[in-house]
C-alpha positions as CSV (number, residue, x, y, z in Angstrom):
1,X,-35.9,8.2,16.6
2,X,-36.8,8.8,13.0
3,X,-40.3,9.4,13.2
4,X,-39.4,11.4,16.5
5,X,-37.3,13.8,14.6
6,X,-40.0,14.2,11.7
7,X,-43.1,14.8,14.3
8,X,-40.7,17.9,15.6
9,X,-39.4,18.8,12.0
10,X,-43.2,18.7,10.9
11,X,-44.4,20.5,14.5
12,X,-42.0,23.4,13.6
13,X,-43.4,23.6,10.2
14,X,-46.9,23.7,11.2
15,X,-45.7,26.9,13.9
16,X,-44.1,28.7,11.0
17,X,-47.2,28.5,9.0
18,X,-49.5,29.1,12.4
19,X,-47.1,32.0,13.4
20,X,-48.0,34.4,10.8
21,X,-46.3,33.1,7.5
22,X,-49.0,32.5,5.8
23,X,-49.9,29.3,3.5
24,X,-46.9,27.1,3.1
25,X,-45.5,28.4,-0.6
26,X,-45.8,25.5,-3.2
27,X,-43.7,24.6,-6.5
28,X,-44.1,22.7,-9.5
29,X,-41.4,19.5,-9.4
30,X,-40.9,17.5,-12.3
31,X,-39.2,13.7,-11.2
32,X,-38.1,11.2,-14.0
33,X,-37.2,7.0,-12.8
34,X,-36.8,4.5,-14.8
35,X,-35.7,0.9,-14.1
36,X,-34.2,-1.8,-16.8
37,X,-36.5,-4.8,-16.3
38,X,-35.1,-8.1,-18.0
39,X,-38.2,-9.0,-19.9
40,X,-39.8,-8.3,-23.4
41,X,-42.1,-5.4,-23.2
42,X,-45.5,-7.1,-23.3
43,X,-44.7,-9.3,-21.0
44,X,-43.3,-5.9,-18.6
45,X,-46.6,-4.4,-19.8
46,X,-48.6,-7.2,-18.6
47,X,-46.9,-7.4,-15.4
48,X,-47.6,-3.8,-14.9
49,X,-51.0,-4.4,-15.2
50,X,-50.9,-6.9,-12.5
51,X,-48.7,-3.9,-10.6
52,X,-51.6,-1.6,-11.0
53,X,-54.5,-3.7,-9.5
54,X,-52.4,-4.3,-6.5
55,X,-51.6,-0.8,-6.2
56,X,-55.1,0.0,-6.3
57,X,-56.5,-1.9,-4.1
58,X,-54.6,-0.5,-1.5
59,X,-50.8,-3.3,-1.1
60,X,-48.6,-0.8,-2.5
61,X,-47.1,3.0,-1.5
62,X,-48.6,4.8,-4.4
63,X,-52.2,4.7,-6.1
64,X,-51.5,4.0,-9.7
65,X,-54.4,5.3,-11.8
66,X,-56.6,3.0,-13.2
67,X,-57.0,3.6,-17.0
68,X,-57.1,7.5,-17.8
69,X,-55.4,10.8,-17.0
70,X,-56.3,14.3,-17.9
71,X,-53.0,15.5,-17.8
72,X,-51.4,11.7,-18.8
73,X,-54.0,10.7,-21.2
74,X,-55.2,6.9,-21.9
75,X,-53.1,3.7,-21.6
76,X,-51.6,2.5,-24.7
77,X,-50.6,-1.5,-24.3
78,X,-47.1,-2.0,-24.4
79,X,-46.3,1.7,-24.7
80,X,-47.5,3.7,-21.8
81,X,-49.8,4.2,-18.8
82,X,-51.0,6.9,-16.7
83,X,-49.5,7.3,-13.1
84,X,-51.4,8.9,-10.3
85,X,-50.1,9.1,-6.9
86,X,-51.2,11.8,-4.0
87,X,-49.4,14.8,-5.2
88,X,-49.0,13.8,-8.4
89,X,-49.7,12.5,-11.7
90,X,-47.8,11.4,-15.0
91,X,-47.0,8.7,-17.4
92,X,-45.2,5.4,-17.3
93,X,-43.1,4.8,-20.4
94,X,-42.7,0.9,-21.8
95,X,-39.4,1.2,-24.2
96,X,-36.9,-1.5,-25.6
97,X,-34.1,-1.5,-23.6
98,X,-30.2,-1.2,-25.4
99,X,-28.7,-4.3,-27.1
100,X,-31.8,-6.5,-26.1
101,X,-31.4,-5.9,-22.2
102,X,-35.1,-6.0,-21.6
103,X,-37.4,-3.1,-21.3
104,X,-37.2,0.1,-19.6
105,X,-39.7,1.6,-17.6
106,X,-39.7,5.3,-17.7
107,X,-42.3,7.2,-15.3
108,X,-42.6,11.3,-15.8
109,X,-44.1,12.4,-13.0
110,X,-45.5,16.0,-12.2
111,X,-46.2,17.2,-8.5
112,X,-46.7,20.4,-6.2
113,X,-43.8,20.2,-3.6
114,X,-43.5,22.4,-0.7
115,X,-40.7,25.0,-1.2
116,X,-39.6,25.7,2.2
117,X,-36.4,23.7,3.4
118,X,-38.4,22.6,6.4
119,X,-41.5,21.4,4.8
120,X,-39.6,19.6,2.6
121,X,-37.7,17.7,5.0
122,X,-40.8,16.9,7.2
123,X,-42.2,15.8,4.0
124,X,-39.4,13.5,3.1
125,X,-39.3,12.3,6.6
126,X,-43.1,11.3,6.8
127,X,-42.4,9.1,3.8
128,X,-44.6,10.7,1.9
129,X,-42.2,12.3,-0.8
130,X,-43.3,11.5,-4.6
131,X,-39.4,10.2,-5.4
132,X,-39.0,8.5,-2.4
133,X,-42.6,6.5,-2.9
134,X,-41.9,6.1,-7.0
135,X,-38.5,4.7,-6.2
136,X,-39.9,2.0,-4.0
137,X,-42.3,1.7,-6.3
138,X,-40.5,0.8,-9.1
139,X,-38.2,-1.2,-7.2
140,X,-41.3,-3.2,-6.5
141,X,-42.5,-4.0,-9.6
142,X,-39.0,-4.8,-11.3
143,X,-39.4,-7.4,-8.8
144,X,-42.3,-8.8,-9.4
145,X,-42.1,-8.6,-13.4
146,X,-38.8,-11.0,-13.2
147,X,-40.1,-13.3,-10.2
148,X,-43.3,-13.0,-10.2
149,X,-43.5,-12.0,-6.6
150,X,-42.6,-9.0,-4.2
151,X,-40.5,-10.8,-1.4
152,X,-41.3,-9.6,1.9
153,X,-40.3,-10.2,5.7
154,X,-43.6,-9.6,7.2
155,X,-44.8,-11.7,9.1
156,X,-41.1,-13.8,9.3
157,X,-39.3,-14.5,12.3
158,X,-36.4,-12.7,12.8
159,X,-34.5,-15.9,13.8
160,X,-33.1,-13.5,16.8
161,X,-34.2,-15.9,19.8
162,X,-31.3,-15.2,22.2
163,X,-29.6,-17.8,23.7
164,X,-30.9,-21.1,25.6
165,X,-27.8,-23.3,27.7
């Protein structure tokens, strides 16, 4: 039903534009996330690193840059990274968190955002929206900097066999 409702939502935004309105208008978002992660910050930073080579090669939602930004500039251990995702591009930010709670992880991200309602909506609907991927995101790697691991159900039965007398 979901996807249903944003193939229509995106249909009708695709007949707007089609219809005479021109080039879908565009705007500048800035989006800030962070997430307390209960580790010391080279340990967060290291996990990150691990973070950004899955990313990369294709296991996560976003595609985290590599090394170096125009806009972000270079990676500086322990202290901050560049972000790149379709869309968008920013920093991550490695910081001591409060009263020795672990370290926060701060992303800045800059991207072009469609300015009609509609568009939006499709947009957000698609999955395909910068806060809804960097959320996930970052809810990812908090998870695997303090177990090591991203749990999953792929794959895993549901355990939903219905009933055998």
């Amino acid at each position: 039903m979901k996807k249903a409702s944003a193939l229509i939502i995106a249909a009708a935004a695709a007949a707007t534009v089609l219809a005479g309105r021109g080039k879908v208008a565009r705007t500048d978002r800035q989006l800030v996330k962070a997430v307390t992660v209960n580790r010391g910050r080279a340990e967060v930073y290291q996990a990150w690193e691990r973070f950004r080579s899955r990313m990369s090669s294709g296991n996560g939602s976003s595609d985290v840059a590599p090394g170096r930004s125009e806009t972000a500039g270079a990676t500086r251990p322990n202290e901050s990274a560049p972000w790149e995702s379709p869309g968008g591009h920013g920093v991550v930010q490695f910081r001591d968190a409060p009263a020795g709670r672990g370290t926060e992880v701060r992303v800045n991200l800059s991207y072009d955002a469609p300015a009609g309602r509609v568009e939006n909506t499709a947009w957000r609907l698609v999955g395909g929206h910068p806060e809804d991927r960097t959320r996930e995101d970052l809810r990812q790697f908090k998870q695997l900097a303090e177990t090591g691991e991203i749990p999953t159900t792929e794959s895993q039965p549901s355990g939903r066999q219905g009933f055998a007398p």
